[in-house]
Each structure stands twice: as C-alpha cells, then as structure tokens.
N, C-alpha and C positions, 0 to 999 in steps of 0.2 A: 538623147540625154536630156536635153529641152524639156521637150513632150514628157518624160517622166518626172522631173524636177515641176514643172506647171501641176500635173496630177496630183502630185503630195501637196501642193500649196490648197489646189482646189478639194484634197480630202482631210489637211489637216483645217483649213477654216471651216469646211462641213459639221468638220466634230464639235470645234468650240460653239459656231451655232446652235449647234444642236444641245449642248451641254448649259450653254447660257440661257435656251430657253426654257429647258426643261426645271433648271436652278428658279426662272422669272415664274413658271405657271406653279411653282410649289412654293414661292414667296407668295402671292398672291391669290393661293386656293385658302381659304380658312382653316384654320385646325379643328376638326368635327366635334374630339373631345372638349376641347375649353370652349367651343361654340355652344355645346350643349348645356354643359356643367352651368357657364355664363346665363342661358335662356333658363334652364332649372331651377336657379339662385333667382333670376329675375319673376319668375311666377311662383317660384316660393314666398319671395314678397311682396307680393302684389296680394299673393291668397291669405297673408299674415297682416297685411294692411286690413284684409277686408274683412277677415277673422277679427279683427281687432275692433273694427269698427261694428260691427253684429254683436260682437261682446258686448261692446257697450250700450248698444241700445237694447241688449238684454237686460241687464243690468238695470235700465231705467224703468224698464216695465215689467218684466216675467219676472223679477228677483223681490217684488214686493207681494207677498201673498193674500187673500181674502180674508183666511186665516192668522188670529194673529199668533195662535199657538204656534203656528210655523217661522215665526220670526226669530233673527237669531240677532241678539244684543250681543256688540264689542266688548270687552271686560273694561279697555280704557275711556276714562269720562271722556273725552273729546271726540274720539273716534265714533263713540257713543252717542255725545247729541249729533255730532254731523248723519250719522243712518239715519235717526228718528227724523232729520229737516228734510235727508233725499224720500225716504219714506214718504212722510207727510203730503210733501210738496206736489206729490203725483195724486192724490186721493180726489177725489169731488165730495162737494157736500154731503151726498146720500154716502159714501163710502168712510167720511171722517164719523159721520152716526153710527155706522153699521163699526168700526173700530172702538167707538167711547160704549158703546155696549157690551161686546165683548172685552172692554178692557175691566168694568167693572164684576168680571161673571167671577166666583170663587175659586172658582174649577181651573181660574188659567196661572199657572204654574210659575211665577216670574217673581224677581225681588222688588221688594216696595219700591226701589229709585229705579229701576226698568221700567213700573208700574206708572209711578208717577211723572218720570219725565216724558214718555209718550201721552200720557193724556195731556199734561200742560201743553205739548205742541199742537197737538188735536184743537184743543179748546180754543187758544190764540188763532190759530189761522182759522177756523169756525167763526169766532166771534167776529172776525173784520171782513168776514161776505156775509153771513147768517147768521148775526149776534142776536134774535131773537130765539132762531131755533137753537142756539145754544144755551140758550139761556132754559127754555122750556125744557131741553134734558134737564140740564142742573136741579132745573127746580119742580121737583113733579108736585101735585096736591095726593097723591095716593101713598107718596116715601119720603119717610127724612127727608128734607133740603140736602144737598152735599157741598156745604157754605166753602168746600176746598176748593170746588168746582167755580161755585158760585162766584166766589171771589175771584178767580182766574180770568170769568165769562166779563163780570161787569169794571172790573180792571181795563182788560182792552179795549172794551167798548165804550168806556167815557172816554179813553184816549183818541179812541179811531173818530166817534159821534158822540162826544158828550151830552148832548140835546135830544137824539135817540135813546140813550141809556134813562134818563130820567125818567123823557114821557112815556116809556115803556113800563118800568117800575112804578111809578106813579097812578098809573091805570090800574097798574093789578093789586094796589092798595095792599102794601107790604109793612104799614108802620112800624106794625108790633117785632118787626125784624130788624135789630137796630144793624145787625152785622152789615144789610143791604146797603142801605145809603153810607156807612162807614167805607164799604167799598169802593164806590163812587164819587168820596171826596175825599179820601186818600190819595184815589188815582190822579185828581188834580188837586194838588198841594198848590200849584202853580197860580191859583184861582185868592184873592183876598180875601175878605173875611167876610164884604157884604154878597162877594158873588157866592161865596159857599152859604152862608144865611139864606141864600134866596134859592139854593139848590135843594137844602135841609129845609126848607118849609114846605117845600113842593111834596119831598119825600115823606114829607108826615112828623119832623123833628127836629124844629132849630137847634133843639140842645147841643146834636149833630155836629154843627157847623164850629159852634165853639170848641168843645173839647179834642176835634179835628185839629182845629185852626192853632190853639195853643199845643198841643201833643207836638206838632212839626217845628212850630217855635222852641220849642224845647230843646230838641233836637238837634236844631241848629246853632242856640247855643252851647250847646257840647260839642260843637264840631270846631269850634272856635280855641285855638289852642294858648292859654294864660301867658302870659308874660311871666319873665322869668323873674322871680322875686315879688310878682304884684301877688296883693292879696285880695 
C-alpha cells in the first residue's frame, strides 16, 4: 500500500513537471507570427526611410530638367518662387545661360509671370558669381539691349561690387544710355550726393546723379506721414 501511494506521488509530480515545462518552453519560444509581422513592419520601414531619403535626392537633381519646356510652375505665387529658388539654386553658370536662352525663345509656351519670375532668379544669382557674363547676355551689340534684363543684371551687381559694376560699364562706354547708370545709382540710394556725382561722372552723366539723388528725396518725403491738422 506504501509502495503504491510513493508511485502516484512519484507520477503525479512527473506530470506537473512535465506540464510546467512544457507551459515554460511555450512562454519562452517566440510567437512566429508577431515575430514576423514585427520584422516585416521593421524593413518595411527601414525600405520607406530609405525610399524617402532617394526621393529626396531625386528631387534635388533628376526633378530639374535641361529643358525648360518640361518645367512645371505651382499655380500658387509662393509655392511658385520657392521651385524657381530650388530650381535655380542647383544650376552652374553654363546651365543658368543655357536656361536665360531658352527662356527668351517664342516657342516656349509659359505665362509672362512664369516667364519673368524665373529669369529675374536666373539673372540675380548669375550676376553675384558672373555679373559680367550677365551682363553681356543682357546686352548684345547685334539686339535690342533688354534694359529688363539689364536692369535686374546692374541692380545686383552694384549691391554685390558696386566698383565692378561701374568700371565694367564705364569701359564699354555706354553714355548715350541713360537707363544704365540710372540703374546703378538707384541700386545705391544709400550713397550721397557727392558719391553718386562721382559715380555719374565716371558713367558719362552727372546730370545722373542729381535727378537720382532728388527723385529718392522725394520719395521720402511722401513717406513721411502729416500731422493731423498741420498744413
């Protein structure tokens, strides 16, 4: 009776052994499905992180074409200059040439403010690495001057090297153009009346300097708001 009562004790603890281990190696085996799903989800992200980041440097480079017919202008102004700055900002010199060519061809199909706001960004960043070779598009001796141009080109360039801009026009003996040197001390209002006299002499036209120098005076008195009741 012993002997069998020790037996059950020695076969019922066998079982719970057995039962408690089998319970511990299936706590402790992973679950295959949520292991996978979990490592699927994780290299699906990992392939969208890097999707994302290939996007992007698509984006910076293959999304700007050679062509500008293939460019596609935002309909909203904002959205609009920011493409024309991402645009821009990737170009090299020979490639902003090779765009202000093509932007003035008849053939290409775009509204005058598309038209014009990519050349003014053209031109600006042109004129402050290569404001000479901008300037010599602007101004051929074989075609009309494009004094829209023109002015855009000698604008930034008295800002960026006002001292470049003069003795560059001054060389090419532009008098009889009054628009040029108007350009150029426009662009520095900033300048008083003996340094724009001595900028408009260089350029071939002190008259220049005065009618500049008062035009801005003017100006600023209209900006000056009356006192209420003074006359």
């Amino acid at each position: 009776m012993q002997n069998l009562f020790s037996r059950s004790l020695i076969l019922l603890a066998g079982l719970l052994i057995g039962v408690l281990g089998v319970t511990g190696v299936l706590v402790l085996l992973p679950d295959k499905g949520t292991s996978a799903d979990s490592q699927q989800l994780e290299n699906q992200a990992r392939s969208d992180e890097g999707g994302n980041i290939g996007s992007t440097n698509q984006v910076s480079y293959d999304s700007v074409p050679s062509d500008i017919n293939d460019l596609i202008f935002p309909k909203h102004a904002f959205d609009l200059k920011m493409s024309i700055v991402s645009w821009v900002q990737t170009l090299s010199e020979d490639q902003i040439l090779d765009w202000l060519q093509q932007s003035i061809e008849p053939s290409w199909n775009v509204s005058d403010t598309n038209r014009t706001e990519l050349q003014s960004a053209l031109l600006q960043k042109l004129s402050m690495t290569a404001p000479e070779r901008a300037f010599e598009f602007t101004w051929t001796e074989d075609e009309y001057p494009r004094y829209g141009m023109v002015y855009i080109v000698l604008q930034t360039w008295a800002n960026v090297d006002l001292e470049g801009a003069v003795a560059h026009v001054s060389a090419l003996g532009l008098e009889e153009y009054s628009a040029v040197p108007h350009a150029i001390l426009n662009a520095r209002d900033d300048l008083d009346l003996d340094q724009q006299r001595e900028i408009a002499k260089r350029l071939g036209d002190e008259s220049n300097a005065f009618s500049n120098y008062f035009q801005h005076l003017t100006k600023d008195k209209l900006r000056i708001p009356r006192k209420f009741g003074s006359k």
